[in-house]
PAFIRO-142655 format. One record per residue (C-alpha): residue in one letter; x, y, z. Coordinates in nm, 2 decimals, decimal comma. Each point is the difference from the previous one (the first is absolute). Last residue first. Layout:
N
{doti "A"; {X; Y; Z}}
...
! end
This chain:
197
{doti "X"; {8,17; -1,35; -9,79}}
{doti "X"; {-0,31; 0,09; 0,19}}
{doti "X"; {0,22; 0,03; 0,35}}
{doti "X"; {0,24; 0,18; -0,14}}
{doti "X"; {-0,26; 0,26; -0,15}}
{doti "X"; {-0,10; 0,04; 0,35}}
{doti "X"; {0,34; 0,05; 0,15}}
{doti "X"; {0,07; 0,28; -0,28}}
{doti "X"; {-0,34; 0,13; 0,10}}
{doti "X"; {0,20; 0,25; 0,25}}
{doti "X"; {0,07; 0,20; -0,27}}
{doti "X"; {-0,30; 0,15; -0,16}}
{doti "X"; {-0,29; -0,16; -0,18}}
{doti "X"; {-0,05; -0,36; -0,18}}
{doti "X"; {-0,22; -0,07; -0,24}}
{doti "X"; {-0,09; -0,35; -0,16}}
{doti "X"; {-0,15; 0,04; -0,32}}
{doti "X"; {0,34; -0,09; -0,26}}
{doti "X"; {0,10; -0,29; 0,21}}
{doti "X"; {0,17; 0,21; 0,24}}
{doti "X"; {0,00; 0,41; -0,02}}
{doti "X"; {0,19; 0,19; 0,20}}
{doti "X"; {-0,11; 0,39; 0,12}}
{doti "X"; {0,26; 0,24; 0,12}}
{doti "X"; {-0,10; 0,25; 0,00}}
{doti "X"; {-0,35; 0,11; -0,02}}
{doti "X"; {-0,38; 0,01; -0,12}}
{doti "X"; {-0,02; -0,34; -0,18}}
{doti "X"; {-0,31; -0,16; -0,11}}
{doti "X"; {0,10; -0,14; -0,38}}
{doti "X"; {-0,13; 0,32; -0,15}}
{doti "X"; {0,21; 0,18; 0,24}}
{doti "X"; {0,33; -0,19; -0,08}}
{doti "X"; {-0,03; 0,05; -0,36}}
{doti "X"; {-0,03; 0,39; 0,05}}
{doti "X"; {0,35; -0,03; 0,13}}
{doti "X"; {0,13; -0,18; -0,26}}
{doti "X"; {-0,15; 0,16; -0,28}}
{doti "X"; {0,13; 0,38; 0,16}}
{doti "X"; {0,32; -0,18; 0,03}}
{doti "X"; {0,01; -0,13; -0,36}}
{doti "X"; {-0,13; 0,34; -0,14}}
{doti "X"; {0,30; 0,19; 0,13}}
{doti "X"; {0,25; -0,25; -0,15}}
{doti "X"; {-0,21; 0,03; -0,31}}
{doti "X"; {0,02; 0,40; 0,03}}
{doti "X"; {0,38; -0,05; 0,08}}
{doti "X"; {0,15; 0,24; 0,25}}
{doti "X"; {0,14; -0,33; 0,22}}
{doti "X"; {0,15; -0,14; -0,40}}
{doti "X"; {0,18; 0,38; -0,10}}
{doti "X"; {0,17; -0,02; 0,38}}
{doti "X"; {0,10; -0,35; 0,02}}
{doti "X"; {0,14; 0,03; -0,41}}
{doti "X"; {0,19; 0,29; 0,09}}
{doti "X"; {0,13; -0,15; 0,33}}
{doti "X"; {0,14; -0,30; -0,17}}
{doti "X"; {-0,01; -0,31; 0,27}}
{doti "X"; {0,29; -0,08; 0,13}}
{doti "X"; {-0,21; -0,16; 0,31}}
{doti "X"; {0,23; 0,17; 0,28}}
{doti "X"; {-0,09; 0,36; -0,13}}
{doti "X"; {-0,42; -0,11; 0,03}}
{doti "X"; {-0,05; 0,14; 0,34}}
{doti "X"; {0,26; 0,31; -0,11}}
{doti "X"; {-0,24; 0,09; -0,32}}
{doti "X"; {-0,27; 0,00; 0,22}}
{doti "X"; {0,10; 0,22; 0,24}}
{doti "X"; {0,10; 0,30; -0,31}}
{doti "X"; {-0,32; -0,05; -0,12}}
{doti "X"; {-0,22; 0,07; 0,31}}
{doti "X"; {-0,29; -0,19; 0,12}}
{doti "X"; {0,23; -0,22; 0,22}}
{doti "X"; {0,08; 0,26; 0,27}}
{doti "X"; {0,22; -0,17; 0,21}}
{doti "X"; {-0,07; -0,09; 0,32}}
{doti "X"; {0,25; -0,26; 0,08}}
{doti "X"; {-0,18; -0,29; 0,15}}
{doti "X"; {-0,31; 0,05; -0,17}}
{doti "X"; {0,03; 0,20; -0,29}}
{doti "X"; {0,36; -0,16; -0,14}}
{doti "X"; {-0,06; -0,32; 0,16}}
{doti "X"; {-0,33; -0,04; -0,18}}
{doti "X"; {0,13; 0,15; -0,33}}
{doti "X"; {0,30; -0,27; 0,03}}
{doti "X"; {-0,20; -0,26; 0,07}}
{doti "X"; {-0,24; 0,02; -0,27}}
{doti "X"; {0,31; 0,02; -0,27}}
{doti "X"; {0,13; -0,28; 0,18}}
{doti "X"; {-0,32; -0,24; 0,00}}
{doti "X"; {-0,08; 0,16; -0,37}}
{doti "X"; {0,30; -0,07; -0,19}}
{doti "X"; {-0,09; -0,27; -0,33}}
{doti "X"; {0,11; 0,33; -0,17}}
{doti "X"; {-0,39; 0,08; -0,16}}
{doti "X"; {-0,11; -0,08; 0,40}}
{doti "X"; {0,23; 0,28; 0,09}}
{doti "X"; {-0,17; 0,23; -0,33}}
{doti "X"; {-0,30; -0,10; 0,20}}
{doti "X"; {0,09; 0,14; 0,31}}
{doti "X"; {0,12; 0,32; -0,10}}
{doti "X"; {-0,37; 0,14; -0,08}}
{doti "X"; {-0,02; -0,09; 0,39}}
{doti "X"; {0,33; 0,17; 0,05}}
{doti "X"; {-0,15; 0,31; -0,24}}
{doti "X"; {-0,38; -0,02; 0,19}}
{doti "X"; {0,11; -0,05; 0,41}}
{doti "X"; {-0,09; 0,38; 0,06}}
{doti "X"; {0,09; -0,02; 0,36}}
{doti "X"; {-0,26; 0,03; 0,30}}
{doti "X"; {0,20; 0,07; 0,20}}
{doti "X"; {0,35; 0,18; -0,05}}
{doti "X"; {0,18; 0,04; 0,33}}
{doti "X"; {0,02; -0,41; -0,04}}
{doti "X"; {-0,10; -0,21; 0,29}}
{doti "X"; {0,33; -0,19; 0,10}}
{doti "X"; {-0,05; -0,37; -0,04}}
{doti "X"; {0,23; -0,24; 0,00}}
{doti "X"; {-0,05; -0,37; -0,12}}
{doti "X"; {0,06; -0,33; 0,17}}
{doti "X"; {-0,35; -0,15; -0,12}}
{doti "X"; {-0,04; 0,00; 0,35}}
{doti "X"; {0,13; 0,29; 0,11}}
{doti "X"; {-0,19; 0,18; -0,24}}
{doti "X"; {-0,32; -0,21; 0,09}}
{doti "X"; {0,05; 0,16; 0,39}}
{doti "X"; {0,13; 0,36; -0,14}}
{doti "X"; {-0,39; -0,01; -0,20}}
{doti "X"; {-0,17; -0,11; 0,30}}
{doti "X"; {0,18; 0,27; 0,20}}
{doti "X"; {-0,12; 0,25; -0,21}}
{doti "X"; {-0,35; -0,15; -0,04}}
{doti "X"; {-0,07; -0,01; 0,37}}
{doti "X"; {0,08; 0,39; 0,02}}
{doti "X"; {-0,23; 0,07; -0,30}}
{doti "X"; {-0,30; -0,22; 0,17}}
{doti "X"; {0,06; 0,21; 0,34}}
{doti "X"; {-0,01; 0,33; -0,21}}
{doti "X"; {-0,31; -0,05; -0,18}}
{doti "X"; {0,15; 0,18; -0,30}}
{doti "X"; {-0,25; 0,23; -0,17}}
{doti "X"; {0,18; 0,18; -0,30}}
{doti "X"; {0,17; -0,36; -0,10}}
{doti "X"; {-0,29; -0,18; 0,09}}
{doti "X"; {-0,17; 0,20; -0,27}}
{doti "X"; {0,22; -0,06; -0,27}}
{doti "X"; {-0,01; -0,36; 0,08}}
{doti "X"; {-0,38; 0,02; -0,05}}
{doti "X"; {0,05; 0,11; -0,36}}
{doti "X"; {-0,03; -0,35; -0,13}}
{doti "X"; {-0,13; -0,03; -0,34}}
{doti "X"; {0,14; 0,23; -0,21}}
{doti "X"; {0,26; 0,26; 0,15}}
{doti "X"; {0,06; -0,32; 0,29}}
{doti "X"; {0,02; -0,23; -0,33}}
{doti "X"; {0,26; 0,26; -0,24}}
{doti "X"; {0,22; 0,08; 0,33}}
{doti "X"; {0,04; -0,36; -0,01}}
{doti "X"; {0,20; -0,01; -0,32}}
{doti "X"; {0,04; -0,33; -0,14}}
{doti "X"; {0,30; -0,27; -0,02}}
{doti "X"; {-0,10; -0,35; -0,10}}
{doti "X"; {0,29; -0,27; 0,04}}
{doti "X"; {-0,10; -0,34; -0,14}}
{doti "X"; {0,13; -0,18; 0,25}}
{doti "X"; {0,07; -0,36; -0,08}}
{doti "X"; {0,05; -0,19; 0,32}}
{doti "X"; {0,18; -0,37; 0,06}}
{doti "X"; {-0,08; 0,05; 0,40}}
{doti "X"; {0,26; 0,07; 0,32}}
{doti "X"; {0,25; 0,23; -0,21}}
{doti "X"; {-0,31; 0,20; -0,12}}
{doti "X"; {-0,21; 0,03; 0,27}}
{doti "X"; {0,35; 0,21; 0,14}}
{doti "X"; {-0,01; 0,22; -0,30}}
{doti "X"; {-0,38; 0,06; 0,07}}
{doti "X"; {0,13; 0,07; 0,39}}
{doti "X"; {0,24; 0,27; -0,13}}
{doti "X"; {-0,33; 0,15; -0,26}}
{doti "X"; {-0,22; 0,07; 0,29}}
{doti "X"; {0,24; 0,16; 0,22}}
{doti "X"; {0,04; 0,24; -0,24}}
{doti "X"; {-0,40; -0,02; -0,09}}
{doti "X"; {-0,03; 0,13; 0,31}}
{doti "X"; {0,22; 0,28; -0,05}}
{doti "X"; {-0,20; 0,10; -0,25}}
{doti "X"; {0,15; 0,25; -0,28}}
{doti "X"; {0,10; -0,33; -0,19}}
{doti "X"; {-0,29; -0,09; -0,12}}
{doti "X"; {-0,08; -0,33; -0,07}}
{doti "X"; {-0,23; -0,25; -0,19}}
{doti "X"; {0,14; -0,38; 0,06}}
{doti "X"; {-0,13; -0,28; -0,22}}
{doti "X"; {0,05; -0,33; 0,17}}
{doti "X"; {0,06; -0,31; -0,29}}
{doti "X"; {0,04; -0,32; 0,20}}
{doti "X"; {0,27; -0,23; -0,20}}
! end
């Protein structure tokens, strides 16, 4: 079984598209994915600031393109994207959220669900009460959800992560690691990794 560690954040809609075609790697190869979520906000504050600065600049030509590159992936990872009137969200409870999924064995739906929820339906997934309705269909208790995302060691463990992915040469999301060196950045190197496995 190839191991492929994943680092995510779910506030990228790339990383959306990103995580359909790593579900789809999956049913084609025997994978394990060690399932990594970060806070990307955390690397552009840290290391990569320049995204910030695209944002305030936009060469308008290369924003246009990128719309309709990002509606051409979405169709083809059969996904639908509506940009959110939030953007940039705070992504740090549903990320905290992700690990208590990967505690439940639940981490595909959980992620799906907080992806659908911001992209496709524009919720506002920083807040409590939006949270509580991605996780309704799990059964999970809310009490225990809420008291585990507010955490300091749940805290700690994405701040780890994510700091773990710079020191290992990452400065985004999402970024896939094979064979423990062998980086991979953003989601059209889902045919590349294919081609290494």
């Amino acid at each position: 079984m190839k191991k492929i560690e994943y680092y995510f954040d779910c506030s990228s809609p790339w990383t959306y598209l990103s995580f359909r075609g790593l579900l789809g790697l999956k049913e084609e190869y025997d994978l394990d994915i060690v399932w990594k979520p970060i806070l990307v906000g955390g690397i552009f504050n840290s290391i990569n600031p320049s995204v910030y600065e695209s944002r305030k600049n936009p060469v308008k030509e290369k924003s246009d393109y990128s719309q309709k590159d990002l509606l051409d992936w979405a169709t083809v990872r059969n996904i639908a994207i509506n940009w959110p009137k939030i953007f940039p969200i705070n992504s740090v409870k549903a990320m905290r959220g992700a690990f208590f999924a990967i505690d439940q064995l639940s981490i595909e739906d959980y992620a799906e669900s907080i992806f659908k929820s911001y992209w496709t339906d524009g919720k506002d997934i920083s807040s409590d009460e939006i949270l509580l309705q991605v996780i309704k269909p799990f059964n999970w208790d809310e009490q225990d959800f809420l008291l585990y995302i507010n955490d300091p060691d749940t805290k700690e463990k994405l701040i780890n992560n994510t700091q773990e992915l710079m020191d290992r040469g990452g400065f985004g999301s999402p970024t896939f690691f094979i064979d423990e060196s062998n980086m991979f950045f953003g989601n059209d190197r889902i045919q590349l990794i294919k081609e290494f496995l």
